[in-house]
PyMOL Python script that loads the backbone (N, CA, C, O; Angstrom):
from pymol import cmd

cmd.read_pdbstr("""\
ATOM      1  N   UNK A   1      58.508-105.950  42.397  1.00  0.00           N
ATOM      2  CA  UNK A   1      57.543-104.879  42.471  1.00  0.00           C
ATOM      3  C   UNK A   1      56.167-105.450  42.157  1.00  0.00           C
ATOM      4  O   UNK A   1      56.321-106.574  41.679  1.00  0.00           O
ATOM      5  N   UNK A   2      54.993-105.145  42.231  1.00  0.00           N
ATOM      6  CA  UNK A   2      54.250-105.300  42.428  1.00  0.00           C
ATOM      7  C   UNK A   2      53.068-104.180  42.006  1.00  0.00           C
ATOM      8  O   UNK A   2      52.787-103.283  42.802  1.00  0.00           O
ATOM      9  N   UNK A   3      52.315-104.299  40.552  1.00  0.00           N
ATOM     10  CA  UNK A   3      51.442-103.693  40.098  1.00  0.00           C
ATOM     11  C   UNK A   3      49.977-103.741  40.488  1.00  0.00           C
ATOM     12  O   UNK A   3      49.270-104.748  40.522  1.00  0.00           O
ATOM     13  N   UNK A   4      49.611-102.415  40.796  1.00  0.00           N
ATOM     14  CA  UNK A   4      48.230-102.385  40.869  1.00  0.00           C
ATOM     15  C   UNK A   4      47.306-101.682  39.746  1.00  0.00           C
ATOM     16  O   UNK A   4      47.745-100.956  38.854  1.00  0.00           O
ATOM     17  N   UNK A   5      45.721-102.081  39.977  1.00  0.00           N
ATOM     18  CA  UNK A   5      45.071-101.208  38.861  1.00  0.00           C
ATOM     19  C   UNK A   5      43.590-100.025  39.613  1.00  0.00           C
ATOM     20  O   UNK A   5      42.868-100.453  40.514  1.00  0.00           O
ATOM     21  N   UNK A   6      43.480 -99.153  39.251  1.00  0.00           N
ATOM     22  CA  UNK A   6      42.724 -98.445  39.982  1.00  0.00           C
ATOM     23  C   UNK A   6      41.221 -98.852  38.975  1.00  0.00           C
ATOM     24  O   UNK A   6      41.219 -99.024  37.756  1.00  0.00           O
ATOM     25  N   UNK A   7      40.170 -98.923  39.794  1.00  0.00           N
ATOM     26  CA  UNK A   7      38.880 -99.131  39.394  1.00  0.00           C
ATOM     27  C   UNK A   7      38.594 -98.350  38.438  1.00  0.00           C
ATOM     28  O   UNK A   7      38.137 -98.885  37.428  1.00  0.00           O
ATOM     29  N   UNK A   8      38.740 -97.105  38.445  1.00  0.00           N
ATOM     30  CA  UNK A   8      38.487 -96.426  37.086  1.00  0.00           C
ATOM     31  C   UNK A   8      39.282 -96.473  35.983  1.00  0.00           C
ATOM     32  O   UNK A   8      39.470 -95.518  35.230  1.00  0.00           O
ATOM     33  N   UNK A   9      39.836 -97.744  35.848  1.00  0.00           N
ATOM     34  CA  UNK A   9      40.063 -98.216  34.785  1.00  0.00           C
ATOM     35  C   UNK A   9      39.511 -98.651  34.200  1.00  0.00           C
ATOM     36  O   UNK A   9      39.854 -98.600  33.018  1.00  0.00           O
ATOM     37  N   UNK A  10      37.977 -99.568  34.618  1.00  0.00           N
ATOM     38  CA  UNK A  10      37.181 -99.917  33.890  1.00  0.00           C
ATOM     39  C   UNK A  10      35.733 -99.432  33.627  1.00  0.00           C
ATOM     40  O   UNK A  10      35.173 -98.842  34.551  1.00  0.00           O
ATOM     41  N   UNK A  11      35.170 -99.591  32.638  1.00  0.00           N
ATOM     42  CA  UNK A  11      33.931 -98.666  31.682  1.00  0.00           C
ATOM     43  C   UNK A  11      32.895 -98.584  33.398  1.00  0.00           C
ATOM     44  O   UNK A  11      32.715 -99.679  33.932  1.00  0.00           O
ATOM     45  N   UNK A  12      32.520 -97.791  33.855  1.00  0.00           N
ATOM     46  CA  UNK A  12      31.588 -97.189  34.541  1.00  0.00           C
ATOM     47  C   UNK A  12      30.324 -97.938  34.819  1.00  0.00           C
ATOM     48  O   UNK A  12      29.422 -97.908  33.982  1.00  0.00           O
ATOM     49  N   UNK A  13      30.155 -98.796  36.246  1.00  0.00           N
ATOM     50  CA  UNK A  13      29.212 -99.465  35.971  1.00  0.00           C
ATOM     51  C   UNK A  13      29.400-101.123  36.691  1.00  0.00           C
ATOM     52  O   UNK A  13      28.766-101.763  37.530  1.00  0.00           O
ATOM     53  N   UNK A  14      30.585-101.371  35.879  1.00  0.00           N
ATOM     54  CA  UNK A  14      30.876-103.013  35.541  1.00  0.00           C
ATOM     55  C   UNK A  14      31.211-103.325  37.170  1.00  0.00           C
ATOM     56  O   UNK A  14      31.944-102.633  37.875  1.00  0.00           O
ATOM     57  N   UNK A  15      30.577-104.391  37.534  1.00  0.00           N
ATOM     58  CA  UNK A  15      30.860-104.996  38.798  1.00  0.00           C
ATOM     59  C   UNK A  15      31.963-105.223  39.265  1.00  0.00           C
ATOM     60  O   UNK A  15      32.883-105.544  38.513  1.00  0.00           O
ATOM     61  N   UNK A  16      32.135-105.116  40.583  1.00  0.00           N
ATOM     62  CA  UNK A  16      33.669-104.259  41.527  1.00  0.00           C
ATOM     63  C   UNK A  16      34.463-106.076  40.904  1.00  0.00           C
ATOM     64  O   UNK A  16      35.590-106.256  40.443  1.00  0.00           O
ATOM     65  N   UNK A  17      33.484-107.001  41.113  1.00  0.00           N
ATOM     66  CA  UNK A  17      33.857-108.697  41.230  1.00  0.00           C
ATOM     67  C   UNK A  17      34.710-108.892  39.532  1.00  0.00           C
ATOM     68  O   UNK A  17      35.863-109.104  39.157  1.00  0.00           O
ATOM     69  N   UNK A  18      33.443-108.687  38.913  1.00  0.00           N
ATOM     70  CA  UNK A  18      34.385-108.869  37.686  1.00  0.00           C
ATOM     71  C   UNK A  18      35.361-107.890  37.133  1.00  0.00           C
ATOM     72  O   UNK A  18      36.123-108.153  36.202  1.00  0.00           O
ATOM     73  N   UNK A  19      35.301-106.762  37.746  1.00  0.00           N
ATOM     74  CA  UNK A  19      37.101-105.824  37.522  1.00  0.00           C
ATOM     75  C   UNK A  19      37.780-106.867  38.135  1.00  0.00           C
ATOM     76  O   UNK A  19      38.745-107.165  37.432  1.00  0.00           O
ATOM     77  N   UNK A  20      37.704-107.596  39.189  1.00  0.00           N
ATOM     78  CA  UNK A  20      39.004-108.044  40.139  1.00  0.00           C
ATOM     79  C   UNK A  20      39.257-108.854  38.999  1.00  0.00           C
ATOM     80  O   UNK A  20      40.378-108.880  38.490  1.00  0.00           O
ATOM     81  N   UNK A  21      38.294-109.525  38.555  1.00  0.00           N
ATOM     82  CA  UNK A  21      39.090-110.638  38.117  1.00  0.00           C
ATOM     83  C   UNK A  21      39.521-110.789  36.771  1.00  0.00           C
ATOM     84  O   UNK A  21      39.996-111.755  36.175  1.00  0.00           O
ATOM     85  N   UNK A  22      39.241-109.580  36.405  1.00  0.00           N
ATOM     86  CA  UNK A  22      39.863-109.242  34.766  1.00  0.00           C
ATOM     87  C   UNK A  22      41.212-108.396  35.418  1.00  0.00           C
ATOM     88  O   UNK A  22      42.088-108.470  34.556  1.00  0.00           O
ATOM     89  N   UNK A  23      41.598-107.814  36.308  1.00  0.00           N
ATOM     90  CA  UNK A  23      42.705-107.483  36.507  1.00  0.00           C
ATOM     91  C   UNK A  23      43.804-108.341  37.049  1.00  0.00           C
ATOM     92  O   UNK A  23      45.013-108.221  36.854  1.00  0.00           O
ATOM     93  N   UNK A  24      43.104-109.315  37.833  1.00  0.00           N
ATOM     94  CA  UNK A  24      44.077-110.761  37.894  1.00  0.00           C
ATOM     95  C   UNK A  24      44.341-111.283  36.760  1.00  0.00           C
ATOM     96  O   UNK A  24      45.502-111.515  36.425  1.00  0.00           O
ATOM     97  N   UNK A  25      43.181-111.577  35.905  1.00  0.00           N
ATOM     98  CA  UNK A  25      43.613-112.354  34.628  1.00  0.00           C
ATOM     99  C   UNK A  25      44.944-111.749  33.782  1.00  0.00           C
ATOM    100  O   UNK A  25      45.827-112.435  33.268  1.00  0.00           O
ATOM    101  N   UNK A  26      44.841-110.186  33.776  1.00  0.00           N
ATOM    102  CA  UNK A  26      45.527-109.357  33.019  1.00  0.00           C
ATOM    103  C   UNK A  26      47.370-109.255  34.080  1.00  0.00           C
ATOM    104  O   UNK A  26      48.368-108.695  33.626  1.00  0.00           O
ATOM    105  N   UNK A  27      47.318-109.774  35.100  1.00  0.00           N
ATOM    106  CA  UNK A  27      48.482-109.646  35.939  1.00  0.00           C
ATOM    107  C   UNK A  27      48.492-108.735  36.655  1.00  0.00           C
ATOM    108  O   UNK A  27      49.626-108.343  36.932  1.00  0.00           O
ATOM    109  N   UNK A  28      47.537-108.106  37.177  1.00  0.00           N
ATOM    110  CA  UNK A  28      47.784-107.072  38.147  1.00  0.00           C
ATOM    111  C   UNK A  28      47.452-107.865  39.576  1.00  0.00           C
ATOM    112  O   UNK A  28      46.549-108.695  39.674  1.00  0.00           O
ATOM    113  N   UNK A  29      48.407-107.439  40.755  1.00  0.00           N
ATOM    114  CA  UNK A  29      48.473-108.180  42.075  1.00  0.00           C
ATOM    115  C   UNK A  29      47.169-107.162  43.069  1.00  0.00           C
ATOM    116  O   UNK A  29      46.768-107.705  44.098  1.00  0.00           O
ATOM    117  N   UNK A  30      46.622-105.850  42.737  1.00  0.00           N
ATOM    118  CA  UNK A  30      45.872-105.382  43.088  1.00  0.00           C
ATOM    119  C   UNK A  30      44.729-104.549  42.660  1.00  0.00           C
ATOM    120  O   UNK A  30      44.829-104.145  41.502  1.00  0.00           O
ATOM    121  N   UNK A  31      43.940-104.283  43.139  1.00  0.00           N
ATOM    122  CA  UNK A  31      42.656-103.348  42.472  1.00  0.00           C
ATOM    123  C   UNK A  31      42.650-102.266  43.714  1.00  0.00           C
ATOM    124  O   UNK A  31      42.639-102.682  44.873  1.00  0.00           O
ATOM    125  N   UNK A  32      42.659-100.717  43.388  1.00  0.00           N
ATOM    126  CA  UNK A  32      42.508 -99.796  43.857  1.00  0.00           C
ATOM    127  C   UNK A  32      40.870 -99.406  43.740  1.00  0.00           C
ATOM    128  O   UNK A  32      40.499 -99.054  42.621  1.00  0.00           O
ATOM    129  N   UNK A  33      39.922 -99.442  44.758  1.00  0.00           N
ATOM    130  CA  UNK A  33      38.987 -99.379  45.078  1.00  0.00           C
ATOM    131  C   UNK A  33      38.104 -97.871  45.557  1.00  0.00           C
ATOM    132  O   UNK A  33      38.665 -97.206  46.428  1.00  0.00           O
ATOM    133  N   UNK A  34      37.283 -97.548  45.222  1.00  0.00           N
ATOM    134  CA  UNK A  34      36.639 -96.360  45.241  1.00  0.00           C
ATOM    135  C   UNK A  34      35.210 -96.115  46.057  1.00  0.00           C
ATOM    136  O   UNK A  34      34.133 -96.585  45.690  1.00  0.00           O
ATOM    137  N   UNK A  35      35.433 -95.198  47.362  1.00  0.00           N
ATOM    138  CA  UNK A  35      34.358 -95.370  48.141  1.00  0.00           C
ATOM    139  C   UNK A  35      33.325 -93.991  47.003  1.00  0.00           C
ATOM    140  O   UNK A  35      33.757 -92.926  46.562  1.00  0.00           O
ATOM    141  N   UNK A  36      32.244 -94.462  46.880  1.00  0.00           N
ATOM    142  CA  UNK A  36      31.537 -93.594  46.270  1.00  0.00           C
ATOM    143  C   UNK A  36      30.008 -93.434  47.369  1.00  0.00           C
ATOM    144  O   UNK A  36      29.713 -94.169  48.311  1.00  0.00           O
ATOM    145  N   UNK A  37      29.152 -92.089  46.788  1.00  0.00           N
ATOM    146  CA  UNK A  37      28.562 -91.873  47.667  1.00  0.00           C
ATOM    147  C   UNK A  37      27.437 -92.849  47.363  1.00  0.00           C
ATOM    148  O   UNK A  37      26.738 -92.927  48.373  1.00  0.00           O
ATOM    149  N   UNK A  38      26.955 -93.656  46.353  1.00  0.00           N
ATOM    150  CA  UNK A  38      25.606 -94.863  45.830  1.00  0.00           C
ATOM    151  C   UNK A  38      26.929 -95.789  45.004  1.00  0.00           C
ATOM    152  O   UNK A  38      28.110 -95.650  44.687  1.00  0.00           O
ATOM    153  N   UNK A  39      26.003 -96.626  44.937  1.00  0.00           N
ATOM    154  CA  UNK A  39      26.453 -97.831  44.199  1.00  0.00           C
ATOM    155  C   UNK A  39      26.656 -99.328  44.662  1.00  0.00           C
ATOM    156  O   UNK A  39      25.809 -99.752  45.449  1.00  0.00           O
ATOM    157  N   UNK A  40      27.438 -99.988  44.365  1.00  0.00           N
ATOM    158  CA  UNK A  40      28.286-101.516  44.919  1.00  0.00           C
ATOM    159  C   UNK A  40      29.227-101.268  45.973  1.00  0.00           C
ATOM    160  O   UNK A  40      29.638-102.090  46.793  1.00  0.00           O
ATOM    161  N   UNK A  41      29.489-100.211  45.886  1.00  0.00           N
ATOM    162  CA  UNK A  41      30.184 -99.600  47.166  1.00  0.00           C
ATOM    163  C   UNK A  41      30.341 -98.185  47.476  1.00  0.00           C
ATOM    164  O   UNK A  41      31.057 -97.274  47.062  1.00  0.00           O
ATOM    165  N   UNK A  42      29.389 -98.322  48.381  1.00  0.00           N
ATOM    166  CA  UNK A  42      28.386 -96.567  48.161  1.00  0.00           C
ATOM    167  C   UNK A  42      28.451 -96.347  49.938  1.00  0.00           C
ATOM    168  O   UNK A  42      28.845 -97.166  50.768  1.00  0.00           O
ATOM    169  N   UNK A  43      28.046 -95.286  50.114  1.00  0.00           N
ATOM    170  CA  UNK A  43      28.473 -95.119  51.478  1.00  0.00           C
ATOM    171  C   UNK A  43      26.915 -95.639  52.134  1.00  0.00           C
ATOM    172  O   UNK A  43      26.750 -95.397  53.330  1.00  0.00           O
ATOM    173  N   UNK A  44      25.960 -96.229  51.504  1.00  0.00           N
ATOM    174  CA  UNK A  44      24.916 -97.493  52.291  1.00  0.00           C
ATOM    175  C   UNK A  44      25.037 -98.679  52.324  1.00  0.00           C
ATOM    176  O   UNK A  44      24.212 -99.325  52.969  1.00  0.00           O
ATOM    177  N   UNK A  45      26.150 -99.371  51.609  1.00  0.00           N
ATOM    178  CA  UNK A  45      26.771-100.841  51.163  1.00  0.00           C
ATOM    179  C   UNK A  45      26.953-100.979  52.701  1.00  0.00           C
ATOM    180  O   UNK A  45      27.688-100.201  53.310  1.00  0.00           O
ATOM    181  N   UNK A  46      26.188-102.108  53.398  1.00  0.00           N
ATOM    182  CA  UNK A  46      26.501-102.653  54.547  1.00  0.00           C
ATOM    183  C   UNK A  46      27.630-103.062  54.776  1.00  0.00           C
ATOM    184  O   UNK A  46      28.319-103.272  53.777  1.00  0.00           O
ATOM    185  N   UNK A  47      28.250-103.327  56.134  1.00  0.00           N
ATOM    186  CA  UNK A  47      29.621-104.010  56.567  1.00  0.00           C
ATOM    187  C   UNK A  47      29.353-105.482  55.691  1.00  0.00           C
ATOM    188  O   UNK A  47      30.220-105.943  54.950  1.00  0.00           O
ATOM    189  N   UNK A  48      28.009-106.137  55.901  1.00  0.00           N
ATOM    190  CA  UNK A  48      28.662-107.287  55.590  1.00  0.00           C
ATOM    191  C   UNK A  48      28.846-107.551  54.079  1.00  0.00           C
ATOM    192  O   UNK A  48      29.647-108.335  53.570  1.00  0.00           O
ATOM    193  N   UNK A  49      27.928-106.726  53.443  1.00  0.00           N
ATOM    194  CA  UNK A  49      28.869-106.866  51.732  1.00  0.00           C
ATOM    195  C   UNK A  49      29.863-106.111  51.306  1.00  0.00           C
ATOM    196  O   UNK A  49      30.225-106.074  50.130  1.00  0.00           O
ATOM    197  N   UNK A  50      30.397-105.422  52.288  1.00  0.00           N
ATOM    198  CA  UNK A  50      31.694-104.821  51.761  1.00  0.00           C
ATOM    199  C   UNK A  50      32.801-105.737  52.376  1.00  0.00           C
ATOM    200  O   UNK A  50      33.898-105.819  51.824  1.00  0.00           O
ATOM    201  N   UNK A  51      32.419-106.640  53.880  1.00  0.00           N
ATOM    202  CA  UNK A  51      33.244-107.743  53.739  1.00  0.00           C
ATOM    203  C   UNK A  51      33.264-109.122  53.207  1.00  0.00           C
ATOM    204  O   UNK A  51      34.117-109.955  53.509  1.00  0.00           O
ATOM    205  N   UNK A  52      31.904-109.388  52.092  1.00  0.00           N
ATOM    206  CA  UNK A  52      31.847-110.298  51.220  1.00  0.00           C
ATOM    207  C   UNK A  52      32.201-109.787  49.990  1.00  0.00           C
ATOM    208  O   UNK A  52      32.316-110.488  48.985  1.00  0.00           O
ATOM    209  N   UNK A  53      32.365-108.686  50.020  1.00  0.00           N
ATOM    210  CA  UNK A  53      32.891-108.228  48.403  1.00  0.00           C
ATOM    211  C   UNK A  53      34.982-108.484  48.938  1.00  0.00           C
ATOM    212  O   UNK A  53      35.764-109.243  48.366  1.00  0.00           O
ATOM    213  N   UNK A  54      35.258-107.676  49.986  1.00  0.00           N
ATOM    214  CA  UNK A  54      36.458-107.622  50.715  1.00  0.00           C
ATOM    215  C   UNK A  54      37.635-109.466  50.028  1.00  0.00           C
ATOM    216  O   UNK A  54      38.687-109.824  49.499  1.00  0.00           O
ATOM    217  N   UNK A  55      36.395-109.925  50.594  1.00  0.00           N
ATOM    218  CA  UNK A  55      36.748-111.368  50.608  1.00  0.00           C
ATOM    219  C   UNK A  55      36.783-112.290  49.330  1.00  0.00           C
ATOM    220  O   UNK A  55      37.452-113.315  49.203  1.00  0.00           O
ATOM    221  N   UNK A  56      35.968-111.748  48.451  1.00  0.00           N
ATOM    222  CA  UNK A  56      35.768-112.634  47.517  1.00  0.00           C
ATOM    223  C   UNK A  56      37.423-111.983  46.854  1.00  0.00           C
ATOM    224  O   UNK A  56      38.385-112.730  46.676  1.00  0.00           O
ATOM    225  N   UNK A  57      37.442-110.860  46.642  1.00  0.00           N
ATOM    226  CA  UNK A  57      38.725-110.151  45.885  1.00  0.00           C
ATOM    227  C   UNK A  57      39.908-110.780  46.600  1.00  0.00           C
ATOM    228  O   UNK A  57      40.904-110.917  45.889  1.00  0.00           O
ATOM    229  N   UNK A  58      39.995-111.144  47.717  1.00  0.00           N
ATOM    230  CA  UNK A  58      41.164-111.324  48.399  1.00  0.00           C
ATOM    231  C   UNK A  58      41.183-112.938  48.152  1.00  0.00           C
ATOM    232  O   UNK A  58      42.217-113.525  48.471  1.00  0.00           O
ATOM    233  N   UNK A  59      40.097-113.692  47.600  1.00  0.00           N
ATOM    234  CA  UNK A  59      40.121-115.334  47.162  1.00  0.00           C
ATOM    235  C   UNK A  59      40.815-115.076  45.810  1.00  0.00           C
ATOM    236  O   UNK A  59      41.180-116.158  45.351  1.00  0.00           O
ATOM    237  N   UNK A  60      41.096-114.163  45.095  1.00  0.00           N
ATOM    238  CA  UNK A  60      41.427-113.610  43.673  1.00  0.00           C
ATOM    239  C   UNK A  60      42.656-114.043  43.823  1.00  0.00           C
ATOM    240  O   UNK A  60      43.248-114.657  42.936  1.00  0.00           O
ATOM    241  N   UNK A  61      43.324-113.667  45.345  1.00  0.00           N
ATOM    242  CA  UNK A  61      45.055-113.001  45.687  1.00  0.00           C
ATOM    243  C   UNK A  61      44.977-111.376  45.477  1.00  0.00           C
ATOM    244  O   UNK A  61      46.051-110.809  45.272  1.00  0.00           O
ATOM    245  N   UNK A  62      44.052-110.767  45.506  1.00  0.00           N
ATOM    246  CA  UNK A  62      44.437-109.443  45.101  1.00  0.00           C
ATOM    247  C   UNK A  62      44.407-108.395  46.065  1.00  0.00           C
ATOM    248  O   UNK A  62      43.431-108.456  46.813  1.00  0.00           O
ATOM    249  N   UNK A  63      45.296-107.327  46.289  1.00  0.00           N
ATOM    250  CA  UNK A  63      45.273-106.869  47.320  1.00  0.00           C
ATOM    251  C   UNK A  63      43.720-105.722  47.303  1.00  0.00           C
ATOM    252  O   UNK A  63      43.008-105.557  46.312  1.00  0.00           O
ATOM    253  N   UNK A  64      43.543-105.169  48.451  1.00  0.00           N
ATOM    254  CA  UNK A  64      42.485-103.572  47.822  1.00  0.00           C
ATOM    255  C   UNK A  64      43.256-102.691  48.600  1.00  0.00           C
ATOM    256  O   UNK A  64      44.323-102.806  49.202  1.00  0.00           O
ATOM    257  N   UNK A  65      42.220-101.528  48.388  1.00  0.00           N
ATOM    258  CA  UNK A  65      42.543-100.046  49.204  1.00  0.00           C
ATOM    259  C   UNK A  65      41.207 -99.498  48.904  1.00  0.00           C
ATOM    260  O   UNK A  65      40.450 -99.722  47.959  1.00  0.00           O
ATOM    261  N   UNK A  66      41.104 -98.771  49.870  1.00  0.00           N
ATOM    262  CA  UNK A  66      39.801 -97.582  49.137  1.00  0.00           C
ATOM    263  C   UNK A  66      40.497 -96.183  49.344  1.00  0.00           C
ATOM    264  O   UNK A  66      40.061 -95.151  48.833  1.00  0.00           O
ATOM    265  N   UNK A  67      41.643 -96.245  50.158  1.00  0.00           N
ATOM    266  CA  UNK A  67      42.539 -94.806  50.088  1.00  0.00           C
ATOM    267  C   UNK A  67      43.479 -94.679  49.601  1.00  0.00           C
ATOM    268  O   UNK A  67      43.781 -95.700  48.982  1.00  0.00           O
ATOM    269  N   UNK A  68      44.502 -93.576  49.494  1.00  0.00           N
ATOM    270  CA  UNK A  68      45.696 -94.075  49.248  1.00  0.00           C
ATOM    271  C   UNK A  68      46.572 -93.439  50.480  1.00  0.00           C
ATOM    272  O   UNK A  68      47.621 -94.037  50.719  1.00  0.00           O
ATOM    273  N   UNK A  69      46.262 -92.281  51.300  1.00  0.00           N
ATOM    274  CA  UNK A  69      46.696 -92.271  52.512  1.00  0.00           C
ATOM    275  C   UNK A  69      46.456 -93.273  53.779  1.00  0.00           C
ATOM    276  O   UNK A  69      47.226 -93.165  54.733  1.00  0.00           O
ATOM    277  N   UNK A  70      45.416 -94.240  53.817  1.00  0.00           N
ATOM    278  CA  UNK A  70      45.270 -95.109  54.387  1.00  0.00           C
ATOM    279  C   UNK A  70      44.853 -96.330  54.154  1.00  0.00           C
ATOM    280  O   UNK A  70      43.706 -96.618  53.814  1.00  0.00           O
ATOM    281  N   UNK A  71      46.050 -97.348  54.377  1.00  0.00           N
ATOM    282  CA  UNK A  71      45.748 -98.898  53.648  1.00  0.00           C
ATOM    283  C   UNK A  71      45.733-100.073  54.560  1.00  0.00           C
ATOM    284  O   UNK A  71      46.584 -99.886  55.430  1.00  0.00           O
ATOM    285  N   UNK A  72      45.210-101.035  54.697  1.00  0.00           N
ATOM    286  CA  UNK A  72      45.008-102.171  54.975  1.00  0.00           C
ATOM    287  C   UNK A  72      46.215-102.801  55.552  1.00  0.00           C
ATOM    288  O   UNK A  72      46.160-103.355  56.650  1.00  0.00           O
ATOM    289  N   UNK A  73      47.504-102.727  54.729  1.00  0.00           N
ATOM    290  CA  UNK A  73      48.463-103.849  54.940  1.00  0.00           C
ATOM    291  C   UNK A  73      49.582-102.708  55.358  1.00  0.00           C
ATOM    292  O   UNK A  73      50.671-102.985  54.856  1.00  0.00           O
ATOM    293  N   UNK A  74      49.595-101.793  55.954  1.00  0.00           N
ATOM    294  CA  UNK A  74      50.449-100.920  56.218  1.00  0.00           C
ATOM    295  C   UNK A  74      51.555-101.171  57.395  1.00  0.00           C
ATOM    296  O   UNK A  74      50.979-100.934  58.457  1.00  0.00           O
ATOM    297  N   UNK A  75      52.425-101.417  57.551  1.00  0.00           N
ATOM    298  CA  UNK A  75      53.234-101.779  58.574  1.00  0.00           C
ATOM    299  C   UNK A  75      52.704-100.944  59.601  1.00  0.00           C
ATOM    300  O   UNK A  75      52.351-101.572  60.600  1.00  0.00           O
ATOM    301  N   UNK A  76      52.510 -99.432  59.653  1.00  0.00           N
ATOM    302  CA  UNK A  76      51.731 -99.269  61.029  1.00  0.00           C
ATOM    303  C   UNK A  76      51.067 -99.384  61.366  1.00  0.00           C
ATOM    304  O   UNK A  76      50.078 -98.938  60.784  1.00  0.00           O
ATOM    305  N   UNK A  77      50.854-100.206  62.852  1.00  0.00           N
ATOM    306  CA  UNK A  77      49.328-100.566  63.250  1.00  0.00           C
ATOM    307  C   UNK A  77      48.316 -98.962  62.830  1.00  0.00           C
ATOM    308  O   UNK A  77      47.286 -99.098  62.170  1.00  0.00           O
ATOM    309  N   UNK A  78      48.738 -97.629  63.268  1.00  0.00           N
ATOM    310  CA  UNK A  78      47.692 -96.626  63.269  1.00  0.00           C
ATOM    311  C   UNK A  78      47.590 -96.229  62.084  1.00  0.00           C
ATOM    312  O   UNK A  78      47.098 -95.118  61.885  1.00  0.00           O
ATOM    313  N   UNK A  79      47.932 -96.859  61.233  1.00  0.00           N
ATOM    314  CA  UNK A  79      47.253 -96.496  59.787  1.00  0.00           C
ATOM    315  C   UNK A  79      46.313 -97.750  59.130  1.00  0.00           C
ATOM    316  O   UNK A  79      45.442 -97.762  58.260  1.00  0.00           O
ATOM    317  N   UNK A  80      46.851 -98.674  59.880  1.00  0.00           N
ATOM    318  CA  UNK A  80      45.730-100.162  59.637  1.00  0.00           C
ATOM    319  C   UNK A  80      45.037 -99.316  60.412  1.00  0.00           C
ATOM    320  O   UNK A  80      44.937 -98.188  59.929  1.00  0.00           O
ATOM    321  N   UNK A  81      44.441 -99.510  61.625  1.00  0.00           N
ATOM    322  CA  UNK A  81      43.163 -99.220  62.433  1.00  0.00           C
ATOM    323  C   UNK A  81      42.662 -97.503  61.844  1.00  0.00           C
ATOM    324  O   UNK A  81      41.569 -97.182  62.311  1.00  0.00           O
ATOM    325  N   UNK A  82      43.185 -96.626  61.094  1.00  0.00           N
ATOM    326  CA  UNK A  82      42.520 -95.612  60.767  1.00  0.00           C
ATOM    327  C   UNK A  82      41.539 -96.478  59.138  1.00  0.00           C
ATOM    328  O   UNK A  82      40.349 -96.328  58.858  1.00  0.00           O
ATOM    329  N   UNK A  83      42.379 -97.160  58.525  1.00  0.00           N
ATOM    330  CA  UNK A  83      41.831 -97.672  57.344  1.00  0.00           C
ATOM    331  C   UNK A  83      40.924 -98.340  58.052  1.00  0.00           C
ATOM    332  O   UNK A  83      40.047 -97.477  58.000  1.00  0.00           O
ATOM    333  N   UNK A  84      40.343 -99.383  58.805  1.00  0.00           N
ATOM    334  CA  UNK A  84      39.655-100.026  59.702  1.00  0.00           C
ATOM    335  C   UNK A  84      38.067 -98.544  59.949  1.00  0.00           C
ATOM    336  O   UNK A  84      36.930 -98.634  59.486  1.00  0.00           O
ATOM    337  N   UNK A  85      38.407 -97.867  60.450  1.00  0.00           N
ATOM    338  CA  UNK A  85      37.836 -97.123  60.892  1.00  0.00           C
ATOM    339  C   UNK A  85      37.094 -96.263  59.441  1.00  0.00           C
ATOM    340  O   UNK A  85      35.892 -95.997  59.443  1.00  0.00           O
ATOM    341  N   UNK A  86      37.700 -96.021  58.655  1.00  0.00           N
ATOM    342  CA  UNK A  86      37.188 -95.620  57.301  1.00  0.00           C
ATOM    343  C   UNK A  86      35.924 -96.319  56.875  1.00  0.00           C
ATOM    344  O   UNK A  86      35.417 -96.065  55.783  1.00  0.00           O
TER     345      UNK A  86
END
""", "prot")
cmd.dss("prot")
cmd.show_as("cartoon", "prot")
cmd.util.cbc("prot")
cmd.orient("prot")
């Protein structure tokens, strides 16, 4: 099995980069991720730092999500390409 940790686990604020990697340190295989409307990942966060943020977490090993009805690694292609589309 395979544990994840949701972002609001940590104090309000603290950079998406260093949650990942205090939740790796701590053994968690993922970080549950939060689209918010401002911020580090705010609904103006460009494609390309949400796929340099994407990437740096995934150099961690750690999985993400920003949904929980629609994820990334989902065996169906139409729930990958709806997460895609998110």
């Amino acid at each position: 099995m395979k544990k994840g940790i949701n972002i609001w686990s940590f104090p309000e604020g603290r950079p998406i980069l260093e949650c990942a990697k205090l939740a790796k340190k701590e053994g968690f295989d993922g970080i549950e991720l939060s689209l918010n409307e401002s911020g580090e990942l705010g609904l103006e966060t460009t494609e390309q730092e949400t796929m340099a943020l994407r990437q740096n977490i995934a150099d961690l090993g750690l999985a993400t999500g920003l949904y929980w009805a629609y994820w990334m690694t989902s065996d169906s292609e139409e729930v990958r390409n709806k997460a895609i589309d998110i």
